[in-house]
C-alpha positions, 0 to 999 in steps of 0.5 A: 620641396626646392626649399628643402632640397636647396638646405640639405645641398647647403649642408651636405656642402658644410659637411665636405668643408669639414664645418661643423653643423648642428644637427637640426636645420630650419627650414621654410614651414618646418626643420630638417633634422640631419641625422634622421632625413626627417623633415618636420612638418609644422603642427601649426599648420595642421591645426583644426585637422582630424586624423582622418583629414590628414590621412586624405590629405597630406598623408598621401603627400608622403607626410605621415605622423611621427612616431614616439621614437621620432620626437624623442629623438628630435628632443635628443638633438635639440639638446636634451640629456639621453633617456635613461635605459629602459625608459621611452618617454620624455616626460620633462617637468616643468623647471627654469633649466629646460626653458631654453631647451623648451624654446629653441624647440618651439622656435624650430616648430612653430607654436600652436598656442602663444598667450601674451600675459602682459609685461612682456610675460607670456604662455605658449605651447607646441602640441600635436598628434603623434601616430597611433598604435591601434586603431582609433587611438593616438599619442601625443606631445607637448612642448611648454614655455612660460615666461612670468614676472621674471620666472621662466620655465619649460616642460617637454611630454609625451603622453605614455597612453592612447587617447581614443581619437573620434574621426572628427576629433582636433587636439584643441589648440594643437595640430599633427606632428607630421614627418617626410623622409628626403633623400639623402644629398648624394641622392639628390646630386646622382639624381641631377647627375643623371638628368644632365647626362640623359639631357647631353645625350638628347642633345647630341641625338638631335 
């Protein structure tokens, strides 16, 4: 959390310099997007988990899956063209100009599944869980880069249906796409404020 707080203090001091910043910023297992105050868990790191682990887990935590809504708009700041009106999911196919869209997101979350083909070609995917809509069944989202004798291309889905989701059940070489709010920075400094404040006044009481 000091990791988190510490970024965010660092942008919002970006911000009142009038430096432009992007929009995502990494951090230490994850990447806080600064438009939404989400912090993105790494799906990594949640590989091998059931649902039902998380919910026991981390969820209580403040975690909690990332809704469809959450990751598109994660692919939007990253770079990817607006949804065209009516449509809610991104279904990118798989082409050389969303290679570098495809790696940038999945060097901000990590990959769940890098396969090394030789010749410096490689195979590696970001895939997890996104939150459920009825019980027992989930969304999920995958980000997709290949790199082969010379050819490179990138593909970014979001499953349009539940898939039903056994309790003990893990997406094979996938993990969670887990989300926490954090306070917005003027929150965070009224809230050291206060403790400075509060500190001063036990002080002068004794």
């Amino acid at each position: 959390m000091k990791g988190i707080i510490l970024s965010i203090t660092l942008v919002s001091l970006l911000n009142l310099s009038g430096l432009a910043i992007a929009s995502l910023v990494n951090l230490t297992s994850g990447v806080f997007d600064t438009d939404t105050k989400l912090y993105w868990r790494e799906p990594a790191l949640t590989q091998n988990k059931s649902v039902n682990d998380l919910k026991k887990s981390l969820i209580p935590q403040g975690w909690s899956l990332a809704s469809r809504n959450d990751f598109n708009t994660l692919v939007l700041h990253a770079g990817a063209d607006p949804l065209p009106s009516g449509t809610f999911l991104y279904s990118i196919s798989r082409s050389e100009q969303h290679f570098d869209l495809a790696e940038y997101l999945i060097t901000l979350l990590g990959s769940t599944y890098r396969s090394e083909l030789g010749n410096g070609d490689y195979r590696q995917q970001t895939l997890g869980w996104l939150s459920d809509n009825d019980a027992g069944s989930h969304y999920y989202a995958m980000i997709e880069s290949y790199s082969v004798e010379g050819v490179t291309w990138g593909s970014i889905f979001t499953h349009g249906n539940p898939v039903p989701v056994e309790p003990w059940y893990t997406l094979p070489q996938g993990g969670s796409f887990l989300v926490r709010n954090v306070p917005e920075p003027s929150a965070i400094f009224s809230s050291i404020s206060l403790l400075i404040l509060l500190l001063v006044a036990r002080i002068k009481k004794y």
